[in-house]
C-alpha positions in Angstrom: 0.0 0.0 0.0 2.0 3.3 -1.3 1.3 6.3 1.3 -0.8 9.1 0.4 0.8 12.3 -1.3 0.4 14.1 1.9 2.0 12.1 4.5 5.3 14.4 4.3 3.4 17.7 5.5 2.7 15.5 9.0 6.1 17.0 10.5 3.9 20.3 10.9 0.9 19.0 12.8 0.3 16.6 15.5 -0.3 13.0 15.0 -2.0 12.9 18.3 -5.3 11.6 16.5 -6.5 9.1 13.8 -9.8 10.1 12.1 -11.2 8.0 9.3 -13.3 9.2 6.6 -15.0 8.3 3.8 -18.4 7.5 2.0 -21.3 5.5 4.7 -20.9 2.2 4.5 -17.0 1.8 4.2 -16.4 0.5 7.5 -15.0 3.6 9.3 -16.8 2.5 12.7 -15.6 -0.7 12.2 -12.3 -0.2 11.2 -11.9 2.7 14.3 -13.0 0.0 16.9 -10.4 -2.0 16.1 -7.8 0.5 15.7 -8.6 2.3 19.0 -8.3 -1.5 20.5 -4.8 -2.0 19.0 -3.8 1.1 20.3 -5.4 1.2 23.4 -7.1 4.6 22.6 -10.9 5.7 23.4 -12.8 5.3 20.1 -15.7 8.2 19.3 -18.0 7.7 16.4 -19.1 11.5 15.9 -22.4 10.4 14.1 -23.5 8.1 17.5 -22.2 11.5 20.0 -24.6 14.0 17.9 -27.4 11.1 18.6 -26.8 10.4 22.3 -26.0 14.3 22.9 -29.5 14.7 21.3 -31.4 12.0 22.3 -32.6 10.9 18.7 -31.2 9.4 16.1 -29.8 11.2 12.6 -32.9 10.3 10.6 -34.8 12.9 13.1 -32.9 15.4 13.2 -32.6 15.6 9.1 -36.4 15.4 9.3 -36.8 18.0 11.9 -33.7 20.8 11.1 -32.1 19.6 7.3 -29.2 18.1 6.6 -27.8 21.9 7.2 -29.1 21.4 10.9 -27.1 18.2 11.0 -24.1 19.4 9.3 -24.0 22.8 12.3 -24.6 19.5 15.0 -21.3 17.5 13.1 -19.7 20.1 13.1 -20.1 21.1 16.9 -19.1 18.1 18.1 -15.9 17.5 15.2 -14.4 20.8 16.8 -15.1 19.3 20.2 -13.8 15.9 19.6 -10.7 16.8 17.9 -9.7 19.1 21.1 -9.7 15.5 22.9 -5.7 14.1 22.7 -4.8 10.2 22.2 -8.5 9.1 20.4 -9.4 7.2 17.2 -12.5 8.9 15.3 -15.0 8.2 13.1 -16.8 11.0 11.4 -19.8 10.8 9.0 -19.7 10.8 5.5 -20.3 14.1 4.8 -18.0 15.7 7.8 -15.8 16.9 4.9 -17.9 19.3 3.2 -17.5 21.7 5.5 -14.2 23.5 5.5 -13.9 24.0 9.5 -13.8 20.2 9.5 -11.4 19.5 7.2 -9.0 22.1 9.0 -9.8 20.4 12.4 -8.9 16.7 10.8 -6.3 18.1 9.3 -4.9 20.0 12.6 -4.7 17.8 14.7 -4.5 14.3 13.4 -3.7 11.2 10.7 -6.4 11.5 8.2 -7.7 8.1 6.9 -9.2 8.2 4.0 -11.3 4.7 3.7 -12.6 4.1 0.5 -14.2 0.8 -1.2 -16.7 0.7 -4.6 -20.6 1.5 -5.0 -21.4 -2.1 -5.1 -19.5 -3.3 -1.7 -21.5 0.1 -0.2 -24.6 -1.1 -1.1 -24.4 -4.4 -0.2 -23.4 -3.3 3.1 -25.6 -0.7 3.8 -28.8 -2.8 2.1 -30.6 -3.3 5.2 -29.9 -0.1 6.8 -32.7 2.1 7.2 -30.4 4.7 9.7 -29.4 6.1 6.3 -31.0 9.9 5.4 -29.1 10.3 2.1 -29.8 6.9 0.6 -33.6 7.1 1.6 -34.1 7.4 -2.6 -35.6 5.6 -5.2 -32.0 5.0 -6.4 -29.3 4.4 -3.8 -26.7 4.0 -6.5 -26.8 7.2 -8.1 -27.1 8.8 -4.8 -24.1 7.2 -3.8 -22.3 8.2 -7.5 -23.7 11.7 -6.8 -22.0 11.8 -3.3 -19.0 10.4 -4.2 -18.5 12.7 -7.0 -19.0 15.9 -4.6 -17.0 14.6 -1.9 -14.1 12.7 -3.4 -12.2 15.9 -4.3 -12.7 16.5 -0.5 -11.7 13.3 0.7 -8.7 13.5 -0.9 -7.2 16.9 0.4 -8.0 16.2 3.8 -6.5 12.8 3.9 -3.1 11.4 5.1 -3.4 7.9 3.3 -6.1 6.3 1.5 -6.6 2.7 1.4 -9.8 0.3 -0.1 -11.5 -1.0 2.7 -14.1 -3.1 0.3 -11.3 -5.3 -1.0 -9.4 -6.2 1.5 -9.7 -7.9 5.0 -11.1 -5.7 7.9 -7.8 -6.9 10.2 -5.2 -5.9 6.8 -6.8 -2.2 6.6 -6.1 -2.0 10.2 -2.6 -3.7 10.2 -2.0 -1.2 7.1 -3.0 2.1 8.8 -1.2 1.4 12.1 1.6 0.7 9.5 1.1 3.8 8.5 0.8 5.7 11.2 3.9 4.7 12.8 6.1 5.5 9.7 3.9 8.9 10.0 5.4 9.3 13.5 9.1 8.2 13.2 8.8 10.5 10.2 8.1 13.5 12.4 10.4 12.4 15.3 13.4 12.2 12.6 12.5 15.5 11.4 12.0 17.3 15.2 15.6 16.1 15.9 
């Protein structure tokens, strides 16, 4: 797996942080549990704080304030999360749109960008009904719309990129912690 463009800006910001994006149904909650376990880090899905700091879950608040009124929520609680030292994070799919968020990932952590095709998405998120943006008489092209908007967005924000719908759920993580670590011995070499 060759490391993302970026990884030799990390000497200027902290790598005290992982945070994984991508498209829904990539795996980033999956993939973060099991990082934060091989680390021994807390783990913080930002999607599941905006629910339980609410009380409802994401389909309600798009139906009551938007998805603008979600994105203010995500972003609230990205800006809050990121403050936090030593965690693994998943955001939602859609974190990356707005700028503040990016800037925040970008800040203060090792941007993952998980990736994997349409088809493995919607075979993993078939049964889903927790899903706003794929509530649409076609999922696919929702997905190809989203994708198309966000990829561009993905990509500047991230530290590495890896396919997460090809490969083993324990080989992503063995990959990223790969890359992490060469991300920190990177930065140590340079501070000295």
């Amino acid at each position: 797996m060759p490391a993302f463009p970026c990884i030799n800006l990390l000497s200027m910001k902290k790598l005290q942080n992982i945070y994984l994006i991508g498209l829904m149904g990539v795996g980033k909650t999956t993939i973060g549990k099991q990082l934060a376990k091989a680390l021994q880090r807390p783990f913080y899905d930002s999607d599941k704080v905006i629910e339980d700091s609410m009380g409802v879950d994401i389909p309600t608040i798009f139906s009551y304030e938007g998805e603008a009124g979600f994105r203010l929520r995500e972003q609230a609680v990205i800006q809050q999360l990121t403050a936090i030292p030593g965690i693994v994070m998943a955001t939602g799919g859609g974190s990356v749109i707005k700028p503040e968020n990016r800037e925040a990932l970008k800040a203060s952590g090792f941007v993952v960008y998980l990736h994997c095709s349409i088809d493995k998405i919607l075979y993993r998120t078939r049964h889903d009904t927790q899903r706003p943006l794929l509530r649409t008489d076609n999922p696919r092209q929702r997905l190809q719309s989203l994708l198309a908007d966000r990829e561009p967005l993905y990509m500047a924000c991230a530290d590495f990129k890896i396919d997460s719908g090809s490969l083993p759920g324990k080989t992503v993580v063995k990959t990223i912690l790969q890359q992490y670590q060469a991300a920190l011995e990177h930065n140590e070499s340079i501070a000295s």
